[in-house]
N, C-alpha and C positions, 0 to 999 in steps of 0.2 A: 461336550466341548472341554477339550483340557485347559488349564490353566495358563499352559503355553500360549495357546490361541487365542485366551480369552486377554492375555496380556499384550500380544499383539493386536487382535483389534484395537485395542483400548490406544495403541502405541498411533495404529492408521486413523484413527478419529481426530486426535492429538494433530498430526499433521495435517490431515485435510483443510482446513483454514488457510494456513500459510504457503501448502501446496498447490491450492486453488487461486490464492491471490498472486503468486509467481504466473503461476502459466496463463492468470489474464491477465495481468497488465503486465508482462515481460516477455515470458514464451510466445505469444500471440503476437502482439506488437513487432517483435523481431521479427517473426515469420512473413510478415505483412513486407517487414522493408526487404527480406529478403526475395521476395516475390516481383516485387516493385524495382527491385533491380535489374531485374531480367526483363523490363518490358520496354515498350516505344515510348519519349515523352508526345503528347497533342499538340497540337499548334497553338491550340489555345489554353494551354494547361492541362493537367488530369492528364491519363495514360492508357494507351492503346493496349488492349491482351494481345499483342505480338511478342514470342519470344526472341530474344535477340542476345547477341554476349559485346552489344555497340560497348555499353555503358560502361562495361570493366575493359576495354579497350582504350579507351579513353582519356583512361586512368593514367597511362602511360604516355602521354602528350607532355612536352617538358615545359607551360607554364603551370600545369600538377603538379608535377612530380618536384619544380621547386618549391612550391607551396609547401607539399607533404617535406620534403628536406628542412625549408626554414623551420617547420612546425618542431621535427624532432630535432635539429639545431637548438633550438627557444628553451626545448622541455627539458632536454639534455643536459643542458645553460643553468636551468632553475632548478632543476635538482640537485645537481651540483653547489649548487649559489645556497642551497638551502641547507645542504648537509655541511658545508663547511661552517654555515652562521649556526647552524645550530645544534651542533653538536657539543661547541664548548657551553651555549647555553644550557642543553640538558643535562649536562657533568657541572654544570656550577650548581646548578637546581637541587641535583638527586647529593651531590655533597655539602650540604646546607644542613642542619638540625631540623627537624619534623617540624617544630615551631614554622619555619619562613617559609616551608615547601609549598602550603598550600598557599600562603596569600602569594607567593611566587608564581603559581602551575596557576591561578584564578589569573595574574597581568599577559600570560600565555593565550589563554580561552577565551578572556573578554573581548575579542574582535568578533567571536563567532557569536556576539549578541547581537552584532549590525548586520545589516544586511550588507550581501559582496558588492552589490552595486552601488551601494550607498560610499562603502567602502573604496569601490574602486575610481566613483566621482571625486572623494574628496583628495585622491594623487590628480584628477585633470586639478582642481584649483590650487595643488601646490607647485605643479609641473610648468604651467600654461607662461606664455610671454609676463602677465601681468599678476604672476602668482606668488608665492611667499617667496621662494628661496632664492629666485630672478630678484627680488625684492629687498631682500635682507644682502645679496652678495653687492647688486649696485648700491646700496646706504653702506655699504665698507668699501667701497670703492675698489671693490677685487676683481669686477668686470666694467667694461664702458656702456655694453648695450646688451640686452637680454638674451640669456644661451636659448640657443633650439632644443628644448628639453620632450615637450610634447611629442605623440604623434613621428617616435623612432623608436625602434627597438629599441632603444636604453629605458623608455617610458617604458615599455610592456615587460619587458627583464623585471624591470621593478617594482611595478603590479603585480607579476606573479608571485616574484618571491613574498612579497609583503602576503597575498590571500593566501598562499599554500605553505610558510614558514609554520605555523602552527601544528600541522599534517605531519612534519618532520619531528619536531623537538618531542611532541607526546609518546612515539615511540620508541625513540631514544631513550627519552627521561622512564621509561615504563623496563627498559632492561638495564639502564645502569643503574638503578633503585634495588635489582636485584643481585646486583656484584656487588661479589667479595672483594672488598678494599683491601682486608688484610694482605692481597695476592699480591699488590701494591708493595706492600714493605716486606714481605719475601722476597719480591725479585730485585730490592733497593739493599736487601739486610746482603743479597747476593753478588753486589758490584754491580749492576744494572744501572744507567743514570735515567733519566726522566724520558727520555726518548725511545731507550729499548725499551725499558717498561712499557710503555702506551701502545708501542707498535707490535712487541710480543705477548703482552698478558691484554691489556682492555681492549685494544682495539679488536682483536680476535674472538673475545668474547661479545662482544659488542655488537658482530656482525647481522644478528637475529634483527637488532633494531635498526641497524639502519639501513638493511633490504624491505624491511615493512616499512620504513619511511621514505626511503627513495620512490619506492611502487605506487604508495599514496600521495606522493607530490608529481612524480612522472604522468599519472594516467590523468587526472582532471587537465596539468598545463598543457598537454598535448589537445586535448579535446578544447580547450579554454576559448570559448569567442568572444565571450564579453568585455574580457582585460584587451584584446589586441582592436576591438571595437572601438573601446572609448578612450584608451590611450594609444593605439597609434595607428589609429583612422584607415584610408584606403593602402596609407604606405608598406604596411605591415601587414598582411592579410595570411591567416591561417588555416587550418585545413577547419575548422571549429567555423569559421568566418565561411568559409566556402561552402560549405555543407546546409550554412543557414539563406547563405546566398541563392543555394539551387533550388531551397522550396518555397523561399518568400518573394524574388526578384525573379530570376528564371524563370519560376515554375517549369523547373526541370526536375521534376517529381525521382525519376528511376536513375538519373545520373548522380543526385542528392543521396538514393538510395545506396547507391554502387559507393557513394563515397564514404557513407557511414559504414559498411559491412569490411570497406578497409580497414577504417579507423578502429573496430570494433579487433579485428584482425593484428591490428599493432600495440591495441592495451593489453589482449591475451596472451601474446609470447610472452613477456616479462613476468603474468603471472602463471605460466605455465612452467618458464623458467625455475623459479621460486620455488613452487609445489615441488619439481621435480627433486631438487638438492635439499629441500627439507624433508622428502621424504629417505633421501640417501644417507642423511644425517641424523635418520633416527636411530638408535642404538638395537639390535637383533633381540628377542626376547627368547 
Protein backbone atom coordinates (compact mmCIF):
# COMPACT_ATOMS: atom_id res chain seq x y z
CA UNK A 1 0.00 0.00 0.00
CA UNK A 2 1.40 3.36 -0.90
CA UNK A 3 1.51 6.14 1.17
CA UNK A 4 -1.05 7.86 -0.93
CA UNK A 5 -3.62 5.25 0.06
CA UNK A 6 -2.61 4.81 3.33
CA UNK A 7 -3.17 8.73 3.80
CA UNK A 8 -6.39 8.37 2.24
CA UNK A 9 -7.74 5.77 4.28
CA UNK A 10 -6.60 7.44 7.17
CA UNK A 11 -8.54 10.74 5.46
CA UNK A 12 -12.17 8.17 5.02
CA UNK A 13 -11.84 7.07 8.75
CA UNK A 14 -11.64 10.84 9.74
CA UNK A 15 -14.92 11.37 8.13
CA UNK A 16 -16.81 8.40 8.58
CA UNK A 17 -18.28 9.69 12.19
CA UNK A 18 -19.49 12.88 10.80
CA UNK A 19 -20.40 11.24 7.47
CA UNK A 20 -22.47 8.67 9.36
CA UNK A 21 -24.19 11.06 11.61
CA UNK A 22 -25.33 13.43 8.41
CA UNK A 23 -26.89 10.70 6.53
CA UNK A 24 -28.90 9.43 9.84
CA UNK A 25 -30.14 11.89 11.26
CA UNK A 26 -30.39 14.18 8.01
CA UNK A 27 -30.07 12.26 4.82
CA UNK A 28 -32.63 9.80 6.14
CA UNK A 29 -34.97 11.89 7.96
CA UNK A 30 -35.28 14.08 4.57
CA UNK A 31 -35.77 11.10 2.54
CA UNK A 32 -38.61 9.89 4.87
CA UNK A 33 -40.54 13.32 4.38
CA UNK A 34 -39.87 13.18 0.93
CA UNK A 35 -41.47 9.87 0.60
CA UNK A 36 -44.22 10.91 2.83
CA UNK A 37 -45.20 13.57 0.40
CA UNK A 38 -46.01 11.64 -2.21
CA UNK A 39 -48.56 9.56 -0.24
CA UNK A 40 -52.50 9.57 0.75
CA UNK A 41 -53.23 11.16 4.41
CA UNK A 42 -55.74 8.38 6.63
CA UNK A 43 -58.80 9.37 8.00
CA UNK A 44 -57.59 8.72 11.04
CA UNK A 45 -54.09 9.96 10.78
CA UNK A 46 -50.84 8.12 9.54
CA UNK A 47 -50.60 7.50 5.67
CA UNK A 48 -51.71 5.28 3.05
CA UNK A 49 -48.69 3.81 0.40
CA UNK A 50 -50.64 5.33 -2.42
CA UNK A 51 -48.67 7.40 -4.65
CA UNK A 52 -50.18 10.40 -5.56
CA UNK A 53 -48.78 14.25 -6.62
CA UNK A 54 -52.64 15.53 -4.61
CA UNK A 55 -50.23 17.04 -1.88
CA UNK A 56 -47.98 19.31 -4.26
CA UNK A 57 -51.25 20.28 -5.88
CA UNK A 58 -52.48 21.69 -3.21
CA UNK A 59 -49.66 23.77 -2.74
CA UNK A 60 -51.19 25.90 -5.12
CA UNK A 61 -54.72 26.67 -3.46
CA UNK A 62 -54.66 30.63 -2.75
CA UNK A 63 -55.26 30.34 1.11
CA UNK A 64 -51.26 28.70 0.60
CA UNK A 65 -49.88 30.38 -1.48
CA UNK A 66 -50.84 33.65 0.78
CA UNK A 67 -49.42 32.11 3.62
CA UNK A 68 -46.23 31.08 1.68
CA UNK A 69 -46.41 35.14 0.36
CA UNK A 70 -46.91 36.61 3.88
CA UNK A 71 -44.06 34.24 5.08
CA UNK A 72 -41.60 35.70 2.48
CA UNK A 73 -43.16 39.28 2.89
CA UNK A 74 -42.18 38.79 6.99
CA UNK A 75 -38.69 37.33 6.19
CA UNK A 76 -37.91 39.78 3.43
CA UNK A 77 -39.24 42.66 6.07
CA UNK A 78 -36.71 41.07 8.76
CA UNK A 79 -33.89 40.83 6.85
CA UNK A 80 -33.92 44.00 5.70
CA UNK A 81 -35.10 45.47 9.41
CA UNK A 82 -31.93 43.65 10.54
CA UNK A 83 -29.39 44.75 7.94
CA UNK A 84 -30.17 48.33 8.21
CA UNK A 85 -29.98 48.00 12.42
CA UNK A 86 -27.14 46.46 12.11
CA UNK A 87 -24.89 47.26 10.19
CA UNK A 88 -24.14 50.66 11.57
CA UNK A 89 -23.86 48.52 14.86
CA UNK A 90 -21.26 46.20 13.43
CA UNK A 91 -19.14 49.44 11.86
CA UNK A 92 -19.43 51.03 15.46
CA UNK A 93 -18.21 47.75 17.01
CA UNK A 94 -15.18 46.79 14.53
CA UNK A 95 -14.18 50.77 14.89
CA UNK A 96 -13.96 50.81 18.53
CA UNK A 97 -10.10 50.07 20.14
CA UNK A 98 -9.66 46.18 20.93
CA UNK A 99 -10.26 47.20 24.55
CA UNK A 100 -14.34 47.71 24.01
CA UNK A 101 -14.70 45.00 21.12
CA UNK A 102 -15.11 42.27 23.06
CA UNK A 103 -17.22 43.40 26.17
CA UNK A 104 -19.16 45.13 23.12
CA UNK A 105 -19.40 41.61 20.72
CA UNK A 106 -20.34 39.73 24.54
CA UNK A 107 -23.75 42.66 24.98
CA UNK A 108 -24.27 41.20 21.07
CA UNK A 109 -24.21 37.29 22.09
CA UNK A 110 -25.63 37.47 25.43
CA UNK A 111 -29.33 36.84 24.32
CA UNK A 112 -28.05 33.54 22.92
CA UNK A 113 -27.59 32.44 26.70
CA UNK A 114 -31.70 32.46 26.95
CA UNK A 115 -33.46 30.49 25.55
CA UNK A 116 -35.63 31.93 22.10
CA UNK A 117 -38.88 31.10 23.84
CA UNK A 118 -38.02 32.46 26.98
CA UNK A 119 -37.06 35.31 24.88
CA UNK A 120 -39.73 35.52 22.73
CA UNK A 121 -42.38 35.38 25.82
CA UNK A 122 -40.82 38.24 27.57
CA UNK A 123 -41.97 40.63 23.97
CA UNK A 124 -45.73 38.89 24.80
CA UNK A 125 -45.33 40.70 28.44
CA UNK A 126 -44.03 43.86 26.97
CA UNK A 127 -46.46 43.99 23.95
CA UNK A 128 -49.84 42.75 25.63
CA UNK A 129 -52.81 45.40 26.61
CA UNK A 130 -51.47 45.25 30.26
CA UNK A 131 -47.81 45.26 29.47
CA UNK A 132 -44.82 47.79 29.97
CA UNK A 133 -44.88 50.09 27.18
CA UNK A 134 -49.04 50.34 26.96
CA UNK A 135 -48.07 51.11 30.60
CA UNK A 136 -45.35 53.64 30.71
CA UNK A 137 -47.18 55.64 27.28
CA UNK A 138 -50.66 55.82 29.37
CA UNK A 139 -48.63 57.34 32.86
CA UNK A 140 -47.25 60.16 30.15
CA UNK A 141 -50.38 60.50 28.96
CA UNK A 142 -49.41 60.09 25.16
CA UNK A 143 -52.22 57.51 24.75
CA UNK A 144 -55.99 57.46 26.35
CA UNK A 145 -56.46 53.53 26.13
CA UNK A 146 -54.08 50.68 25.17
CA UNK A 147 -52.48 50.21 21.45
CA UNK A 148 -53.28 46.82 19.78
CA UNK A 149 -49.55 45.90 19.95
CA UNK A 150 -49.93 42.05 20.39
CA UNK A 151 -50.94 39.28 18.19
CA UNK A 152 -50.24 41.70 14.54
CA UNK A 153 -47.62 41.55 12.33
CA UNK A 154 -45.95 44.57 13.97
CA UNK A 155 -45.60 41.99 17.04
CA UNK A 156 -43.92 39.15 14.92
CA UNK A 157 -41.84 41.94 12.80
CA UNK A 158 -40.36 42.58 16.11
CA UNK A 159 -39.75 39.16 17.44
CA UNK A 160 -38.03 38.38 14.69
CA UNK A 161 -35.83 41.15 14.21
CA UNK A 162 -34.98 41.21 18.00
CA UNK A 163 -34.05 36.72 17.76
CA UNK A 164 -32.33 36.93 14.46
CA UNK A 165 -30.43 40.63 14.91
CA UNK A 166 -27.67 38.94 16.25
CA UNK A 167 -27.30 36.41 13.11
CA UNK A 168 -26.71 39.74 11.26
CA UNK A 169 -24.22 42.04 13.18
CA UNK A 170 -21.63 38.94 13.67
CA UNK A 171 -21.09 38.76 10.11
CA UNK A 172 -20.82 42.11 9.43
CA UNK A 173 -18.68 42.92 12.39
CA UNK A 174 -16.44 39.56 11.17
CA UNK A 175 -15.58 41.44 7.67
CA UNK A 176 -15.51 44.91 8.58
CA UNK A 177 -12.79 43.84 11.40
CA UNK A 178 -10.93 43.06 8.30
CA UNK A 179 -11.03 46.37 6.26
CA UNK A 180 -8.78 48.54 5.57
CA UNK A 181 -9.78 51.85 7.03
CA UNK A 182 -6.92 53.56 5.60
CA UNK A 183 -9.09 53.13 1.98
CA UNK A 184 -11.30 55.37 3.94
CA UNK A 185 -9.00 58.40 3.98
CA UNK A 186 -7.60 57.70 0.37
CA UNK A 187 -10.82 58.23 -1.08
CA UNK A 188 -11.56 61.42 1.53
CA UNK A 189 -7.52 62.65 0.85
CA UNK A 190 -9.40 62.30 -2.93
CA UNK A 191 -12.45 64.64 -2.81
CA UNK A 192 -14.85 61.76 -1.94
CA UNK A 193 -17.25 63.16 1.00
CA UNK A 194 -18.67 60.55 3.40
CA UNK A 195 -21.36 59.16 1.12
CA UNK A 196 -19.24 58.34 -1.86
CA UNK A 197 -17.01 56.80 0.30
CA UNK A 198 -19.39 54.19 1.95
CA UNK A 199 -21.16 53.59 -1.03
CA UNK A 200 -17.86 53.19 -3.47
CA UNK A 201 -15.16 51.77 -1.06
CA UNK A 202 -17.02 49.94 2.17
CA UNK A 203 -20.04 49.19 1.14
CA UNK A 204 -18.61 47.16 -1.77
CA UNK A 205 -16.34 45.47 0.20
CA UNK A 206 -18.51 44.72 2.76
CA UNK A 207 -20.77 42.72 0.51
CA UNK A 208 -19.25 39.21 1.65
CA UNK A 209 -20.89 40.13 5.02
CA UNK A 210 -23.82 41.09 4.60
CA UNK A 211 -24.94 38.12 1.99
CA UNK A 212 -23.77 35.74 4.91
CA UNK A 213 -25.91 37.71 7.06
CA UNK A 214 -28.88 38.34 5.09
CA UNK A 215 -28.89 34.23 4.32
CA UNK A 216 -28.54 33.55 8.14
CA UNK A 217 -31.49 35.85 9.09
CA UNK A 218 -33.67 35.09 5.93
CA UNK A 219 -33.66 31.21 6.32
CA UNK A 220 -34.77 30.68 10.13
CA UNK A 221 -37.43 33.85 9.82
CA UNK A 222 -38.95 32.33 6.97
CA UNK A 223 -39.14 28.86 8.61
CA UNK A 224 -39.84 30.84 12.07
CA UNK A 225 -43.16 29.38 13.92
CA UNK A 226 -42.65 30.00 17.27
CA UNK A 227 -42.33 33.99 17.06
CA UNK A 228 -45.72 34.19 14.78
CA UNK A 229 -47.13 31.59 17.35
CA UNK A 230 -46.86 33.57 20.49
CA UNK A 231 -46.96 36.89 19.23
CA UNK A 232 -49.24 37.12 16.66
CA UNK A 233 -51.64 34.19 17.45
CA UNK A 234 -54.13 32.73 14.70
CA UNK A 235 -53.92 36.30 12.99
CA UNK A 236 -50.63 35.94 11.57
CA UNK A 237 -50.07 32.49 10.47
CA UNK A 238 -46.90 31.26 8.69
CA UNK A 239 -45.86 28.68 6.49
CA UNK A 240 -43.57 27.54 9.89
CA UNK A 241 -47.17 27.62 11.73
CA UNK A 242 -48.72 25.64 9.03
CA UNK A 243 -46.36 23.02 8.57
CA UNK A 244 -46.66 22.40 12.49
CA UNK A 245 -50.36 22.59 12.00
CA UNK A 246 -50.52 19.66 9.35
CA UNK A 247 -48.65 17.15 11.76
CA UNK A 248 -50.05 18.12 15.12
CA UNK A 249 -53.81 19.32 14.38
CA UNK A 250 -54.48 17.84 10.81
CA UNK A 251 -52.76 14.96 11.10
CA UNK A 252 -52.14 15.54 7.57
CA UNK A 253 -48.80 13.74 7.69
CA UNK A 254 -47.96 14.01 3.52
CA UNK A 255 -49.45 17.48 2.83
CA UNK A 256 -47.11 18.78 6.15
CA UNK A 257 -44.63 16.72 4.25
CA UNK A 258 -45.30 18.48 0.76
CA UNK A 259 -45.16 21.67 2.61
CA UNK A 260 -41.82 21.22 4.26
CA UNK A 261 -40.01 20.03 0.82
CA UNK A 262 -41.24 23.49 -0.50
CA UNK A 263 -39.92 25.39 2.26
CA UNK A 264 -36.82 23.37 2.05
CA UNK A 265 -36.92 24.46 -1.63
CA UNK A 266 -37.17 28.34 -0.88
CA UNK A 267 -34.14 28.29 1.86
CA UNK A 268 -31.98 26.58 -1.01
CA UNK A 269 -32.16 29.17 -3.91
CA UNK A 270 -30.60 31.85 -1.79
CA UNK A 271 -28.08 29.55 -0.85
CA UNK A 272 -27.45 28.34 -4.13
CA UNK A 273 -27.52 31.80 -5.26
CA UNK A 274 -24.66 32.72 -3.04
CA UNK A 275 -22.36 29.64 -3.66
CA UNK A 276 -22.87 30.43 -7.31
CA UNK A 277 -21.30 34.32 -7.32
CA UNK A 278 -18.78 33.29 -4.67
CA UNK A 279 -17.68 30.94 -6.77
CA UNK A 280 -17.57 33.49 -9.82
CA UNK A 281 -15.68 35.85 -7.63
CA UNK A 282 -13.08 33.69 -6.84
CA UNK A 283 -10.00 34.94 -8.60
CA UNK A 284 -8.51 32.29 -11.60
CA UNK A 285 -5.24 30.55 -10.37
Amino acid sequence: MTTQNRQNNHLLLLLFPATSWLILFFVIPLLIVLLYSFLQADVYGGVKFIFTLENYQRLFDEIYLNVLARSLGMATFTTLACLIIGYPLAFFIATRSPRWRGPLLLLVVIPFWTNFLVRTYTWFVLLRNEGVINVVLENLQIINQPLELLFTPFAVNIGLMYGYLPFMVLPLYTTLERFNFSLIEAAQDLGANDLRTFGRVVLPLTVPGIISGSILVFIPALGAFITPDILGGAKTMMVGNLIQNQFTKARDEPFGSALSMLLLVLVLIPILIYFHFSEEDKPLR
